[in-house]
Structure formats: structure tokens, C-alpha cells
N, C-alpha and C positions, 0 to 999 in steps of 0.2 A: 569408220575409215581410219586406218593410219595416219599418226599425226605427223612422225617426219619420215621424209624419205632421204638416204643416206646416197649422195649420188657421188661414183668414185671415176671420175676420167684418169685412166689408167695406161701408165707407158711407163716401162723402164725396168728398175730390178723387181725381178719374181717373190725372192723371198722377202724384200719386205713391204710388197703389195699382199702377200698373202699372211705376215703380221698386219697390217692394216685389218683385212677382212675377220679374223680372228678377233680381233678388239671389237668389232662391231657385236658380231654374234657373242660375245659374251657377259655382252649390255644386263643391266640388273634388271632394267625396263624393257619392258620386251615390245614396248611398242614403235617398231620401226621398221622399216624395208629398205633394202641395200642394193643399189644396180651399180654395178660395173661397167664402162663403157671403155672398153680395149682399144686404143690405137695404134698398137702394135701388133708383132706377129710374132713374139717368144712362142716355142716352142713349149708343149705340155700345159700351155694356160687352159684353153678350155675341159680339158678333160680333168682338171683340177677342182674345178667350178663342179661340175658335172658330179661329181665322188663326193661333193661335201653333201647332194641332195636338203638342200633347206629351203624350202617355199617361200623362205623371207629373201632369200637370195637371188638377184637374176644376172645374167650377164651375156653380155652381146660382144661381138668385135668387129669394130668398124671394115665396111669392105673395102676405103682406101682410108688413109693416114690423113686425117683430118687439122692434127696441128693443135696447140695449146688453144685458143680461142674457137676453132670452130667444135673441138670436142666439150669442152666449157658448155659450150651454147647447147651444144646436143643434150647433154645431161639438163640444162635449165627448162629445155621443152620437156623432156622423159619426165620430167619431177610432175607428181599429180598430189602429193598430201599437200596439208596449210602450211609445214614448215620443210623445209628442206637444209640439209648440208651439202657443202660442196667440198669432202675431205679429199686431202691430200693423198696420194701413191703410197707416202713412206711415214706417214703421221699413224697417230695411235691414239686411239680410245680408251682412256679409262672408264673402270665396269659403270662408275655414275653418271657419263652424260646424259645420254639421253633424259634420264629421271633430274637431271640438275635444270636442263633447259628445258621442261614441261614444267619442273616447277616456276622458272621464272614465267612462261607462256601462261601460265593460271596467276599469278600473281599480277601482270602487266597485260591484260589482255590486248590484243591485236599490234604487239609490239612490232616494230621493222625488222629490228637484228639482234640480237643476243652474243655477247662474247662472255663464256665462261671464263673460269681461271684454268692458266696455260701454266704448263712447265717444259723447258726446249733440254732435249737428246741430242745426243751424234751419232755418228755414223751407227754405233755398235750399240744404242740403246741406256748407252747411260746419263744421269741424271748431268745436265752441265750449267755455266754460268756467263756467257759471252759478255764479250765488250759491250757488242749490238746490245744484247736482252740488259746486262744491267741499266745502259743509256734510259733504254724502253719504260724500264720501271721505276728508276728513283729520279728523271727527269722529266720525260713528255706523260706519261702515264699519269691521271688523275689519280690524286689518294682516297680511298675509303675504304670501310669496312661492309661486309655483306653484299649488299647490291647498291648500283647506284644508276639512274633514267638519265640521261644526256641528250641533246638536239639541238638542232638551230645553229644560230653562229657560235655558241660557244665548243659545238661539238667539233663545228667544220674547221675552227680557229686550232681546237687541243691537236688534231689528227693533220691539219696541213701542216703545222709547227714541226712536230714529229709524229710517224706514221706507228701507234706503238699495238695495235691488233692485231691478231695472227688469223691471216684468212681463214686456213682449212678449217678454223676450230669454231669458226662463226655458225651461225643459225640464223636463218634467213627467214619472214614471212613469203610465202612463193609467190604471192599475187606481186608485192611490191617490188621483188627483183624482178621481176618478168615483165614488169612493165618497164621497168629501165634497161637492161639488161645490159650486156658488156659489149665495152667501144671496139669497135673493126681494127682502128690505127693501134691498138696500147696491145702488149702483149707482156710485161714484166708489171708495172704499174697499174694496171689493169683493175687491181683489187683495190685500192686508195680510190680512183674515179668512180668505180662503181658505188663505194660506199658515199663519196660525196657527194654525187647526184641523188644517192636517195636520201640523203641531207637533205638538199636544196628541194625534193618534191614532200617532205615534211615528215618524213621516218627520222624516229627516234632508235637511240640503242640502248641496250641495260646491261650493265657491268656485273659479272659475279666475281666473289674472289674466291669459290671453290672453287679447289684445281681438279679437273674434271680431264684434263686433256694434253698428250703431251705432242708437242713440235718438233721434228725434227731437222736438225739444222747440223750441214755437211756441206763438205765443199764439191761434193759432186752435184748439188744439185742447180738446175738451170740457171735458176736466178745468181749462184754465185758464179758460176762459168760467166753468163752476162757482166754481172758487175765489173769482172778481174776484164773482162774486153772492155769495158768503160761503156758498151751498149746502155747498158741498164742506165747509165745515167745522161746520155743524150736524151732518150724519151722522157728520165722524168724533167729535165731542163724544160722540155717542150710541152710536157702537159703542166707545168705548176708556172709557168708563163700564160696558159689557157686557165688555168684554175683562178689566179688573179683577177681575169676578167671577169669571171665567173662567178666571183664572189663580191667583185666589186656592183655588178649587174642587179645583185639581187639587195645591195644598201648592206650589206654586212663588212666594214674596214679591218676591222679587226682580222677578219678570216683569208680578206684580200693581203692585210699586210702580211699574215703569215705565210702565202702563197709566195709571193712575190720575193720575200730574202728566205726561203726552202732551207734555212740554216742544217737543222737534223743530217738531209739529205747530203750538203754541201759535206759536213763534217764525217758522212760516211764513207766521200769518195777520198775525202784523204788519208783516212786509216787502210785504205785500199792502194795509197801509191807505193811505200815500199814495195809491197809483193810485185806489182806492177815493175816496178824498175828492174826490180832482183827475175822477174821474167823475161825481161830485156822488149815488151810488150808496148811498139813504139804508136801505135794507135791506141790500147788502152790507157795508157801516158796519159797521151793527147785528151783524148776527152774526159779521162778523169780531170787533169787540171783546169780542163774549161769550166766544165762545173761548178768544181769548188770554188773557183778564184776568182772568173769574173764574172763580172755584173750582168743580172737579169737580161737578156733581150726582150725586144719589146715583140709586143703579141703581132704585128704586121710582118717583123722579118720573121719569126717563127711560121708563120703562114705562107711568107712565102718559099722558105725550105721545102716546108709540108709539096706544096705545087711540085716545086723544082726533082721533088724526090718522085712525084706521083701518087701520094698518100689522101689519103681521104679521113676527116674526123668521122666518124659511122656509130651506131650504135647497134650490136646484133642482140636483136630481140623477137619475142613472139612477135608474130606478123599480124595480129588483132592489135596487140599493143603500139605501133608502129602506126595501122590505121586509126587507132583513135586518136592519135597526135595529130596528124595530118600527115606523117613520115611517108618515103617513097619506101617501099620496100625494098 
């Protein structure tokens, strides 16, 4: 059986959805299979699919527009090997993944997650160095050489501090994200809760520093249109106010403390206000300066936002996984 399956929730530009696919197929390790789950309706996709003819390849397109989290989830059921990816639209494979992250899966058997080593592109594919990514790495980022096994509070503490892994590039064991799977209410932050709840049910992660994989990072993409609206940082206000709890629940302070003053986060939304101003952008303003500037809310007035808005904290997951908690589906 296939050890990972490559699963790509796909929306947006064509040509570098079909450099994504290109990087896959040209893995040195050949053991992998790639599904495509379209939630769009560009024109000439399927028939693109169709002309490359490769059995490692599949791809489907949604019959309606499912949305970032519900096509997420679609691909977390479609996924059938032990490990799975969840890569990005516009990210890229270099030839060694696959063969980097089986080596560390034989090295660390039944590990949770795997972050190889990343290197972040722009828009046009070249090699770059952001603000962001340097923060990432000579700050929040643990130092070492080769690999290194993380867990517990120390893991939940380094990652609530600052958030410094790059989803698409992760590797997942498929039983343990499927049993947590991803929150209904989160939609930009999404990928920090995920990975801290399979913290808290006792997945560990293994660091490689081969750069195996590279990130793409542009300002077209969602998560930056979010930010520059200040969206992105109302929700994580409102999940690392829940995370505090969350961590305080389970006896770990450390992890609670770094929840609760989100500094990383804070100090992103300010490197985000010039643009913000110079866009004349009188709600992203707004709640970027909330953020950064003032103090924590407590976990009851956040909840009752949540009400006031109609929001619900959810978790979308397999529906086995859901009944064995006791969860309503």
C-alpha cells in the first residue's frame, strides 16, 4: 500500500496549481499518490488532468464550491495511506520529499507529524527571505542540527509563542489528524489548532533541516488579503484566548502563558499597519490595532461574541472519529 497520499484542495491560479502537480510527479521516491480536489471551475482543468494519464494521479471537481475548510475535510476523508499531505495550490516539491519524510517515518516510527526543512518563494518562484521567515527562524524556531522529536508542553509552548511551521509542507500520520480533525469556526488559523490539539491528545513532531520543500509566499494569497483586512487577526485574538484555556486545562503554564500574551502574533499585526493606513483600510486599522495593542479578553467575553455572532467552536472530522468521543455529529 502507498505510504503517503498527496492531497491537493485546489482553487485559484492554474499555472501554478499545475507547477504544484509537476513537483509531485517528479518525486525521486516514487511512492506516493496525488488527488486533486477542485473547487473551482477554471476552465481547461480537467482536461489537463486527463492528458497527463498517470495512475498515480487522480482528480475530481467539486459539484458545488465547498470553501476552504469543507474541501480541507474532503481531502482528510479521500486520504487512505498511513501518511498523508495536505499541500498547498501554489507550493512546490522538491525532487527529495517524499524520500526525506519516509526516511524520518522509519527512523521515528508512528510519529504524528513531520516538518521537513522549508525554503519560502514569491510570487515568480524565486528563492526569498522575509521579515516573517527570518522572525520564524532565528527567533521562535528551535535550533538544531539534523532532526530533532518535540511534544508535550514544550512543543505547545515553542508554537503558541510563535507559529514558526509551514502547513502545506507538514506530514501528517492520517489516523491522528482524522481523529481530531479541523475546527468548523477557524478558517485562516485553522492549521496552529489543529496541530495543538494533536499536542494535547499526545502526537509528537520531528523536525528535519533538509530543505526538501519550498513555500510559497505572495501577496495574493488568502491568508495575506485576510491579514491586510485585520480578519486574520480577530480569529486568532479569539482562538489563543481559547488556547489559554486550553492549556491551562491540561496543567501545562508555560504553554497557557504563551497563549495568552500571543506576542509573535501581536508583533505581526503591526508590521501590517503601515500598509493598512497607506490603504486607507478603516476596519483593517481597527482590528489590527486591537490586537496588537490591547489586552487579552477573557475566555467568557470571547464566547460570548462567538453567540452574539452565531459561531459555533466545531470540530470537522471523520464521523467514526466524532462517535468515539461521544461528539454529535
Amino acid at each position: 500500500m502507498t505510504t503517503i497520499d498527496i492531497m491537493l484542495p485546489y482553487y485559484g491560479d492554474v499555472a501554478l496549481m499545475q507547477t504544484a502537480v509537476r513537483s509531485v510527479i517528479a518525486q525521486s521516491d516514487p511512492d506516493w499518490r496525488l488527488t486533486v480536489v477542485d473547487d473551482g471551475r477554471e476552465p481547461g482543468v480537467p482536461e489537463w488532468f486527463a492528458a497527463l494519464d498517470d495512475p498515480r494521479v487522480t482528480y475530481q471537481r467539486n459539484e458545488r464550491n465547498l470553501g476552504i475548510t469543507g474541501n480541507f475535510t474532503k481531502c482528510l476523508h479521500l486520504a487512505e495511506a498511513e501518511y498523508l499531505v495536505m499541500m498547498g495550490t501554489d507550493d512546490v516539491m522538491l525532487p527529495g520529499y517524499v524520500a526525506e519524510v519516509r526516511r524520518i517515518m522509519k527512523e521515528y516510527p508512528g510519529v504524528g507529524i513531520i516538518q521537513p526543512g522549508v525554503e519560502v518563494i514569491d510570487g515568480a518562484g524565486a528563492v526569498v527571505n522575509t521579515l516573517v521567515d527570518q522572525v520564524k527562524a532565528r527567533i521562535y524556531q528551535p535550533r538544531f542540527s539534523g532532526t530533532l522529536r518535540m511534544g508535550g508542553e514544550e512543543l505547545a509552548a515553542s508554537l503558541l509563542r510563535g507559529c514558526w511551521f509551514y502547513f502545506p509542507s507538514l506530514c501528517w500520520r492520517s489516523a491522528a489528524v482524522k481523529e481530531v480533525g479541523f475546527r468548523a469556526d477557524l478558517h485562516i488559523i485553522q492549521d496552529l489548532a489543529l496541530v495543538i490539539d494533536l499536542i494535547e491528545a499526545g502526537e509528537d513532531m520531528v523536525l528535519s533541516d533538509e530543505v526538501v520543500f519550498q513555500y510559497r509566499r505572495h501577496a495574493a494569497s488568502l491568508s495575506s488579503a485576510e491579514a491586510m483586512a485585520g480578519k486574520r487577526f480577530a480569529e486568532a485574538r479569539r482562538y489563543f484566548v481559547g488556547a489559554s484555556a486550553q492549556m491551562a486545562a491540561l496543567g501545562w503554564p508555560r504553554a497557557a502563558k504563551a497563549a495568552r500574551r500571543y506576542t509573535a502574533s501581536r508583533l505581526h499585526a503591526m508590521t501590517l499597519m503601515p500598509a493598512a493606513l497607506k490603504a486607507r483600510s478603516v476596519p483593517g486599522v481597527k482590528n489590527l490595532a486591537r490586537h496588537a495593542l490591547l489586552p487579552a479578553p477573557r475566555v467568557g467575553q470571547v464566547r460570548a461574541e462567538q453567540t452574539a455572532r452565531g459561531e459555533q467552536t466545531a470540530r470537522v472530522a471523520e464521523p467514526t472519529a466524532r462517535a468515539s468521543r461521544g461528539e454529535q455529529a
